[in-house]
KEKEDO-345920 format. One record per residue (C-alpha): residue in three letters; residue number from 1; z, x, y. Coordinates in steps of 0.02 Angstrom, whole numbers, m for minus. Layout:
<atoms>
ATOM  bator  tiba       w       u       v
ATOM    ALA   NUM       Z       X       Y
...
</atoms>
This chain:
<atoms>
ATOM  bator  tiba       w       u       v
ATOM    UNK     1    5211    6607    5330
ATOM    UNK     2    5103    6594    5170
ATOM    UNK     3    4934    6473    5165
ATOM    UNK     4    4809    6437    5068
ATOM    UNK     5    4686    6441    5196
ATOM    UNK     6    4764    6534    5317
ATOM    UNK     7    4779    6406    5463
ATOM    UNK     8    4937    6437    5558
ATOM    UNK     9    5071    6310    5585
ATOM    UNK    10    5037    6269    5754
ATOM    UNK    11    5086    6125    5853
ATOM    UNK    12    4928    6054    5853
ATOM    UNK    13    4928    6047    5663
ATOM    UNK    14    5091    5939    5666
ATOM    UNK    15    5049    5837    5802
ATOM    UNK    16    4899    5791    5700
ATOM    UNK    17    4986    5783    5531
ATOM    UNK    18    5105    5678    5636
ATOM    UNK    19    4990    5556    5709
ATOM    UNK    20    4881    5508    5540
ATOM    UNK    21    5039    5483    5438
ATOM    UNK    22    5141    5384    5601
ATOM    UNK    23    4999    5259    5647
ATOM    UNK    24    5044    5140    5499
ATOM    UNK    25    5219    5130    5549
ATOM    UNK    26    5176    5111    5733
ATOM    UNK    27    5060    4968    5699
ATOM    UNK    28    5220    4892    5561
ATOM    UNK    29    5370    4914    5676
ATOM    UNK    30    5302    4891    5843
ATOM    UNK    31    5279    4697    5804
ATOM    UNK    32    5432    4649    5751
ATOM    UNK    33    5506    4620    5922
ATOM    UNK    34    5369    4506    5962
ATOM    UNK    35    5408    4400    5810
ATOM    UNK    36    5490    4247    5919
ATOM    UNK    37    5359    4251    6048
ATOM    UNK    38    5218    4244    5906
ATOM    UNK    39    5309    4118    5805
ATOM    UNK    40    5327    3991    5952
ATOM    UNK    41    5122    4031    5996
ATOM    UNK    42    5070    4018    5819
ATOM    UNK    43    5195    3870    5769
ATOM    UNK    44    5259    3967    5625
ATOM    UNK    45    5467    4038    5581
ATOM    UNK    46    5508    4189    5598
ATOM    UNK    47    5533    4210    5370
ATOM    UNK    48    5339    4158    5385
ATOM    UNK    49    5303    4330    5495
ATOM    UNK    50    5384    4422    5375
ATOM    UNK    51    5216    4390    5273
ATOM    UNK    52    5128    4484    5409
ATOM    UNK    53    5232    4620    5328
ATOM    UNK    54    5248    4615    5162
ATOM    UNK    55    5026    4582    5135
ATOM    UNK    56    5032    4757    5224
ATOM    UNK    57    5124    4852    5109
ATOM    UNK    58    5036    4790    4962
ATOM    UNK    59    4878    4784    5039
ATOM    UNK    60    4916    4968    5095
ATOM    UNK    61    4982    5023    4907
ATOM    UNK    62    4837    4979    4825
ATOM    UNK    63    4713    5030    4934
ATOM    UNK    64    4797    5217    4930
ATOM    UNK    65    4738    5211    4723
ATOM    UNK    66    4570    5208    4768
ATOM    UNK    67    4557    5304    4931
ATOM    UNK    68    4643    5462    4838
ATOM    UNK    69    4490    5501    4714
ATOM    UNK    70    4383    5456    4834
ATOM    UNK    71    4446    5575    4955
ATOM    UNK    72    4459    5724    4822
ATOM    UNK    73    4254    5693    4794
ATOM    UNK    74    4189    5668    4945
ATOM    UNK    75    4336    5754    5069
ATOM    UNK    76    4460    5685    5188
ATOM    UNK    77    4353    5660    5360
ATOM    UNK    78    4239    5538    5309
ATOM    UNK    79    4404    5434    5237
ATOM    UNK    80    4518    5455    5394
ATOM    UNK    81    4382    5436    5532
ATOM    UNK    82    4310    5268    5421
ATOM    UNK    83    4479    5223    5374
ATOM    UNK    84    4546    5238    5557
ATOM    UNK    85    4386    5134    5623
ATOM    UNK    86    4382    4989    5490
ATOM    UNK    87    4598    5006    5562
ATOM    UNK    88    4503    4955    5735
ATOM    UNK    89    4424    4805    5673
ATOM    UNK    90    4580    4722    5604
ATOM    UNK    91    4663    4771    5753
ATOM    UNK    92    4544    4663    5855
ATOM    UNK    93    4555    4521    5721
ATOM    UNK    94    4761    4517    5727
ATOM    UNK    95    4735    4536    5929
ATOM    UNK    96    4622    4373    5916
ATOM    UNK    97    4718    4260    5794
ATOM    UNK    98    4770    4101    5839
ATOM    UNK    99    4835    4059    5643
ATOM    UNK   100    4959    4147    5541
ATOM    UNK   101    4816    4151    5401
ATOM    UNK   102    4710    4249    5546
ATOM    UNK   103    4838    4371    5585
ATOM    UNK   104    4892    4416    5409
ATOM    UNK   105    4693    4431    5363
ATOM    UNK   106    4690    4566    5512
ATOM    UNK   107    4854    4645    5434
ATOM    UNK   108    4782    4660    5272
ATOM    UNK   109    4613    4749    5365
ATOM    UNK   110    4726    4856    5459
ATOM    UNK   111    4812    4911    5299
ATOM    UNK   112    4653    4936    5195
ATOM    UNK   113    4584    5063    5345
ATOM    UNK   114    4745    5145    5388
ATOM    UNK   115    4794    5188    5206
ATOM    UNK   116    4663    5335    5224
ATOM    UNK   117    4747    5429    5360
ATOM    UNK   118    4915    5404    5283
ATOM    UNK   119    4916    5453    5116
ATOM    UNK   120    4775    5596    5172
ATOM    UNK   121    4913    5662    5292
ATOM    UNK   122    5020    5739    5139
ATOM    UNK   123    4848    5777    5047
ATOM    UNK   124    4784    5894    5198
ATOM    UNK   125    4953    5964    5209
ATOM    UNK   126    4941    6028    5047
ATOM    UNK   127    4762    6087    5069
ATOM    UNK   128    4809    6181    5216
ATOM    UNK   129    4985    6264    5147
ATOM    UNK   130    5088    6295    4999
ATOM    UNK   131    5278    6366    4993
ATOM    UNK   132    5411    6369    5099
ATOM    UNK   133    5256    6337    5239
ATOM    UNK   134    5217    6157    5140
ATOM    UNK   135    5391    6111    5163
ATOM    UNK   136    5410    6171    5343
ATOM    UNK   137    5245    6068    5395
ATOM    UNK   138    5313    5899    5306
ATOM    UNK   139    5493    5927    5395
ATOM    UNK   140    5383    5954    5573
ATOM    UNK   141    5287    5829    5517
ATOM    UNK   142    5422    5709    5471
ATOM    UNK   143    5519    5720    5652
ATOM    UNK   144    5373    5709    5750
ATOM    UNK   145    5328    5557    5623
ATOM    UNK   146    5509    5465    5655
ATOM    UNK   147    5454    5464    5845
ATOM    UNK   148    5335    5302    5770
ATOM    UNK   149    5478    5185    5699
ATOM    UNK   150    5603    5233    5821
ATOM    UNK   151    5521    5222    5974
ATOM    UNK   152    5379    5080    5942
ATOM    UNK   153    5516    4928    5933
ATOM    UNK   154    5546    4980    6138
ATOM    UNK   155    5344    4981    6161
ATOM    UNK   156    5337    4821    6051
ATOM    UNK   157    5471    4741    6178
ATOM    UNK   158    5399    4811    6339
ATOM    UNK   159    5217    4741    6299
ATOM    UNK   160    5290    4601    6261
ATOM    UNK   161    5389    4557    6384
ATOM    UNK   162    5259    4622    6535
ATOM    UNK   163    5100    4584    6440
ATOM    UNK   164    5095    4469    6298
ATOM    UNK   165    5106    4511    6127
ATOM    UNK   166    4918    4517    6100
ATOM    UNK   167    4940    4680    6219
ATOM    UNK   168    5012    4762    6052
ATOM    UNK   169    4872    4752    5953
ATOM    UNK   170    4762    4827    6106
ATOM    UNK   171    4877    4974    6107
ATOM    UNK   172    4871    5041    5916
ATOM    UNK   173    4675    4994    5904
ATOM    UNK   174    4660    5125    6065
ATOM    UNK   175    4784    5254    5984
ATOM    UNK   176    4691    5246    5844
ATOM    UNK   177    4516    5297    5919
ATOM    UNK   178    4601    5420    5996
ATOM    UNK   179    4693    5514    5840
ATOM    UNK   180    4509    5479    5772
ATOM    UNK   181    4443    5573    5932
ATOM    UNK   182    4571    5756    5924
ATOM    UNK   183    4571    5735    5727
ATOM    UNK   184    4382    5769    5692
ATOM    UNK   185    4393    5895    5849
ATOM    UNK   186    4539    5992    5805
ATOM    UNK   187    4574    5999    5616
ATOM    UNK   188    4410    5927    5552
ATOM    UNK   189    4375    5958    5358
ATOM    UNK   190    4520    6016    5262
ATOM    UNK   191    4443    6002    5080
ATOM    UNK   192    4291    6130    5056
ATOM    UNK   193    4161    6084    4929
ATOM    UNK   194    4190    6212    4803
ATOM    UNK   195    4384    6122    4791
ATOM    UNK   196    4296    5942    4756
ATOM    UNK   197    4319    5852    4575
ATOM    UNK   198    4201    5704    4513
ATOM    UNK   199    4283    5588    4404
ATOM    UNK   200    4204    5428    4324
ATOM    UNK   201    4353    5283    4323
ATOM    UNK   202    4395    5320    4157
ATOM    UNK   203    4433    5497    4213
ATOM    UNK   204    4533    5426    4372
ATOM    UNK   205    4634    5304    4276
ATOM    UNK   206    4665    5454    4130
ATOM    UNK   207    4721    5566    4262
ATOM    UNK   208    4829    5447    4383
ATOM    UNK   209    4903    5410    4186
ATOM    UNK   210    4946    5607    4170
ATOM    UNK   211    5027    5602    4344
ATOM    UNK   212    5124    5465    4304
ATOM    UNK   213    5180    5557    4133
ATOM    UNK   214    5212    5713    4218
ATOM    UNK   215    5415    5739    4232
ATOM    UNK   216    5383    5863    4392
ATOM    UNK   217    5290    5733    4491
ATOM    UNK   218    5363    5572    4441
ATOM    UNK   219    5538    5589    4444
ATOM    UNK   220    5539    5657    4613
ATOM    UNK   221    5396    5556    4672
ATOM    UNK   222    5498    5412    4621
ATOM    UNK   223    5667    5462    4711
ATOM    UNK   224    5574    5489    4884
ATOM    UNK   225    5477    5331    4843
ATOM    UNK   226    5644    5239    4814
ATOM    UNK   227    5743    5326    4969
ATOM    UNK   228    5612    5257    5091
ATOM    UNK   229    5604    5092    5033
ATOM    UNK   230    5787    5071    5079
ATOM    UNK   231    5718    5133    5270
ATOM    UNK   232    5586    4981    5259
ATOM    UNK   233    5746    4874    5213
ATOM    UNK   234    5834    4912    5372
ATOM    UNK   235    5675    4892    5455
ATOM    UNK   236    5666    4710    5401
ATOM    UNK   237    5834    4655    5418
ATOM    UNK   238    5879    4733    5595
ATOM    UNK   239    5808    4577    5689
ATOM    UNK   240    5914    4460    5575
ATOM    UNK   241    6072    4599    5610
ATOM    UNK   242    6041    4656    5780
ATOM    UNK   243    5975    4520    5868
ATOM    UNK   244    6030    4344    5774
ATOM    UNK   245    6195    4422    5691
ATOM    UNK   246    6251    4534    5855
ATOM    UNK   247    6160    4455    6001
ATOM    UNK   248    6058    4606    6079
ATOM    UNK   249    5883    4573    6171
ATOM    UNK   250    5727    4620    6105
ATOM    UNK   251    5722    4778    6231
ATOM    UNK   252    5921    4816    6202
ATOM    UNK   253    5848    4826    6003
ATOM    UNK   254    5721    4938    6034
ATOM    UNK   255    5817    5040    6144
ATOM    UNK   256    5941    5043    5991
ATOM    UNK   257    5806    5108    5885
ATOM    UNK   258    5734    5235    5998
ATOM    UNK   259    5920    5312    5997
ATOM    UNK   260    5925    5336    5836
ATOM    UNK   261    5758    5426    5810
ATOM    UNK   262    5856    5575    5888
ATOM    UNK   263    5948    5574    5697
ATOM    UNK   264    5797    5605    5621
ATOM    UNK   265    5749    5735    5724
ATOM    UNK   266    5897    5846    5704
ATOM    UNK   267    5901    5810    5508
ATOM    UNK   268    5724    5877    5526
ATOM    UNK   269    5746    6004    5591
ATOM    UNK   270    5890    6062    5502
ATOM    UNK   271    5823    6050    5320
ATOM    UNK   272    5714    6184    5315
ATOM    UNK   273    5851    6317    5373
ATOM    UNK   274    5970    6236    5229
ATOM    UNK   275    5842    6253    5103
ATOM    UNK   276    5814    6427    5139
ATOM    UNK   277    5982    6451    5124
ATOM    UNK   278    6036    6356    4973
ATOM    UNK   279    5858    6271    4893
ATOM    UNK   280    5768    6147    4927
ATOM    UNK   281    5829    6031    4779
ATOM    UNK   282    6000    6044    4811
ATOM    UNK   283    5992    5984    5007
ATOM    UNK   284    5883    5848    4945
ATOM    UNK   285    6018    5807    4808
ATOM    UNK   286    6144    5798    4979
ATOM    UNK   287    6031    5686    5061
ATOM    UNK   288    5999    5564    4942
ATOM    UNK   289    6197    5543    4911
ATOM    UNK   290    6230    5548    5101
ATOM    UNK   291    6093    5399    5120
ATOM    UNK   292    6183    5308    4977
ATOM    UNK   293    6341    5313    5041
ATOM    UNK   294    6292    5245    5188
ATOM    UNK   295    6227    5108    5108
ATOM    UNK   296    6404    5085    5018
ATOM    UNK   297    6478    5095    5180
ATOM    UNK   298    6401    4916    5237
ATOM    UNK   299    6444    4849    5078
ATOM    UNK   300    6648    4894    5117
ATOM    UNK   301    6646    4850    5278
ATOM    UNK   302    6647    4658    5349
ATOM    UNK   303    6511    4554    5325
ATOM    UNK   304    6465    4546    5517
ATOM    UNK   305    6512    4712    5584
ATOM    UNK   306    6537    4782    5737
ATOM    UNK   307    6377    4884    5806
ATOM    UNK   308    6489    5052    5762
ATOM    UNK   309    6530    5028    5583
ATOM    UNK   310    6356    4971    5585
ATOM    UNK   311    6259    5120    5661
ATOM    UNK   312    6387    5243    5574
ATOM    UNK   313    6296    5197    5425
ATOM    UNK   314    6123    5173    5498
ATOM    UNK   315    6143    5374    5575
ATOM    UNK   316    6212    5409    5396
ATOM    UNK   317    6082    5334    5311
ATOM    UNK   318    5952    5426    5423
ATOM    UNK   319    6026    5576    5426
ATOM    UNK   320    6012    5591    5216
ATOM    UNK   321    5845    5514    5244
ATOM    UNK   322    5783    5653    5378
ATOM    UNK   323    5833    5796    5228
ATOM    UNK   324    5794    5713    5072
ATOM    UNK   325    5620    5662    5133
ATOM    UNK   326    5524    5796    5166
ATOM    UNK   327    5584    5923    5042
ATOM    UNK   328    5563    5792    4918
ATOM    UNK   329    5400    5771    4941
ATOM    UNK   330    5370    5960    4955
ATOM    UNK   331    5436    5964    4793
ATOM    UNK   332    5325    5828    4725
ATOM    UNK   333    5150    5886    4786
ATOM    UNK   334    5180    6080    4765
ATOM    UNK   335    5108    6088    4587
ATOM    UNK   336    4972    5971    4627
ATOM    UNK   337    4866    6066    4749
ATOM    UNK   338    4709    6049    4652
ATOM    UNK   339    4714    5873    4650
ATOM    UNK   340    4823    5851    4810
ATOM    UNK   341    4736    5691    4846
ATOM    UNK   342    4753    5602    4688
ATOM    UNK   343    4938    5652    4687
ATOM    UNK   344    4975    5572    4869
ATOM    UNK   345    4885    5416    4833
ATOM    UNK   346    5015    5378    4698
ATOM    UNK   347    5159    5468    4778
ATOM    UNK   348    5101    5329    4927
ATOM    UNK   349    5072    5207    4814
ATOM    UNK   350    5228    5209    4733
ATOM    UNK   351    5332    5221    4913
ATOM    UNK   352    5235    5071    4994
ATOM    UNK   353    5248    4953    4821
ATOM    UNK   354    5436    4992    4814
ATOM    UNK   355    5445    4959    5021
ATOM    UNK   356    5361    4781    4972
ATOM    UNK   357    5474    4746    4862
ATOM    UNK   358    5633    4782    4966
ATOM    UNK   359    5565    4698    5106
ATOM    UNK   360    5562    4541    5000
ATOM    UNK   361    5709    4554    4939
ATOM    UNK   362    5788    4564    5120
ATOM    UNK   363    5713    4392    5167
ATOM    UNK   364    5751    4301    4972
ATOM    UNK   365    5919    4366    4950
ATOM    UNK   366    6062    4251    5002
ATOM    UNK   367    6169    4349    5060
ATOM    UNK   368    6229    4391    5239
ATOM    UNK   369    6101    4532    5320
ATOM    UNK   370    6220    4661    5299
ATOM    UNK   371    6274    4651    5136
ATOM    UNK   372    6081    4637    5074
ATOM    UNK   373    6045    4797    5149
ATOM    UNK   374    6187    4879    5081
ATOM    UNK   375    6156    4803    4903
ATOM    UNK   376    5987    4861    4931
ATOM    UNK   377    6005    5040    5002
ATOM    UNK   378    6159    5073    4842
ATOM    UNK   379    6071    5018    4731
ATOM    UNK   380    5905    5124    4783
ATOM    UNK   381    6000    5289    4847
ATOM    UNK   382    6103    5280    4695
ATOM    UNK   383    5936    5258    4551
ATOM    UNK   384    5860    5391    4665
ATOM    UNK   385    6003    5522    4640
ATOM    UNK   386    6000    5507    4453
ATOM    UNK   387    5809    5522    4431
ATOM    UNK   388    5817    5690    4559
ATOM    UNK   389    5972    5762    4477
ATOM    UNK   390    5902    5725    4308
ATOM    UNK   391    5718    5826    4395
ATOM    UNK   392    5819    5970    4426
ATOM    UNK   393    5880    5993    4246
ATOM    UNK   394    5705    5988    4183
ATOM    UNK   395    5660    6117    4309
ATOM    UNK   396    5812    6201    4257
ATOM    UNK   397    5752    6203    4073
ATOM    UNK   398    5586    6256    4119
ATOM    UNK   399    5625    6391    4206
ATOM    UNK   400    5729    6479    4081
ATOM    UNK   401    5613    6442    3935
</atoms>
């Protein structure tokens, strides 16, 4: 399995990967089933939580613009171990807030330390491999990653329910320190200093311009970017669905969600055998229109389904999702290795601006919850398609010219 460095792909490489790119979802997800026991506490609704939410993701898209050159000059384990540490401290101020301003100011410190490890997880990927081995490591990567939205709605509801929802915050600020602990001991400095660029701000902004203008980075960039922000939708509208529209608890909803995890998994693991078989781009092509006919399937169905018309599109929806998503991505960093970490702080950027956005939406639109997500996931899935098919003719044209 080709490298650039050599390092194999062992477990302990994904499990790493894993764990920097899953704690910002673990720290998002695991508090929504809390949301009624911190809105009667804090004297706030429910629609005012969701700005616990939303001030992450743009906190946590912005941040990734600067945290990407940064990383490329100085390396990536000073920016994940101070990243994951300055995570700690918001941690403890969300933990300790006893105002909605409080917790969103420790959401938007959680977001501006856990950026690092996030967008650095794609960036040491590509330092470490390249090839058919890049896109293996992002599939491992990706299933062992899915583990974090599926499964942290059940821990959400079981510290809630035995400890308080304060007990949350306790829990990620420990998991961090310990990713911090096994990262610096077992994968350590990815980025030697011989690979390191300087650039001035002029010369960050001039090449995060060229990135942008570059058809093999921003047309797929863009597609992933677009796919996952119709995962964040479903994210934000499954208390509104699940709990208000069909009546489950908080536990029966995160049981429901660590289910489907189990989706992503097999999707995971199945993409890298397709590709092999029949290319990368086309499987991703089959995921993105698999995701957005599932979103087309809540937008034909009644308006307050059933929870089996309703998770026949969620596993569709994931299942496109667990293909598209890392061979997509493979595709987008693969001719950016020299500036790997410039090119994931956009490619993060870009994913966590368009997951504000749909996140938004979900709360403004008035529409049932259903039919919002299913506006929402069409209309993503379907602008994602077109900008990946219309990547693969340029490929196609550069390749035979």
């Amino acid at each position: 399995m080709p490298t650039e460095t050599g390092t194999p792909l062992t477990g302990q490489v994904v499990a790493l990967l894993a764990a920097l790119s899953a704690i910002s979802i673990l720290s998002t997800n695991i508090i929504l089933p809390a949301f009624p026991d911190i809105g009667r506490q804090l004297g706030v609704s429910s629609r005012e939580l969701g700005l616990t939410l939303s001030s992450f993701f743009i906190t946590f898209a912005l941040a990734q613009l600067v945290v990407g050159p940064l990383a490329d000059h100085f390396g990536r384990m000073r920016l994940v171990l101070g990243g994951l540490w300055l995570f700690v401290a918001g941690t403890l101020v969300a933990g300790l807030a006893g105002s909605l301003d409080m917790l969103i100011a420790g959401r938007v410190i959680q977001a501006l330390g856990v950026c690092a490890a996030a967008v650095l997880a794609r960036a040491i990927a590509r330092d470490l491999f390249e090839g058919q081995a890049l896109a293996r490591a992002l599939s491992l990567t990706m299933i062992a990653t899915a583990t974090a939205p599926g499964f942290s709605p059940l821990l959400g509801s079981l510290l809630t329910t035995t400890l308080g929802w304060r007990a949350i915050f306790v829990m990620v600020g420990v998991a961090a320190v310990v990713i911090a602990f096994f990262y610096a001991r077992g994968l350590g400095e990815t980025l030697p200093p011989e690979r390191r660029t300087t650039r001035s701000v002029p010369q960050v902004v001039g090449a995060y311009w060229r990135l942008i203008a570059d058809e093999r980075f921003i047309f797929p960039g863009t597609a992933v970017s677009l796919l996952m922000s119709g995962l964040f939708a479903s994210f934000a509208a499954a208390p509104a669905i699940l709990m208000s529209g069909m009546g489950l608890s908080s536990l029966q909803a995160g049981l429901y969600f660590a289910v489907t995890v189990f989706v992503v998994f097999a999707a995971g693991m199945v993409a890298p055998r397709l590709a092999r078989r029949f290319g990368s781009r086309t499987v991703a092509i089959l995921g993105l229109t698999t995701a957005m006919l599932a979103g087309c399937l809540l937008l034909v169905g009644p308006s307050d389904p059933g929870l089996g018309w309703y998770s026949l599109s969620m596993a569709s929806f994931l299942w496109g999702m667990g293909l598209a998503n890392p061979l997509g991505t493979a595709i987008t960093m693969e001719p950016f290795g020299k500036q790997a970490g410039l090119a994931s702080a956009l490619f993060g950027f870009m994913t966590m601006g368009a997951a504000a956005i749909t996140t938004w939406l979900v709360s403004i639109l008035e529409y049932p919850p259903v039919s919002s997500l299913g506006v929402i996931q069409t209309s993503v899935c379907f602008v994602a398609l077109t900008l990946f098919v219309a990547s693969n003719q340029i490929e196609s044209r550069t390749a035979r010219s």
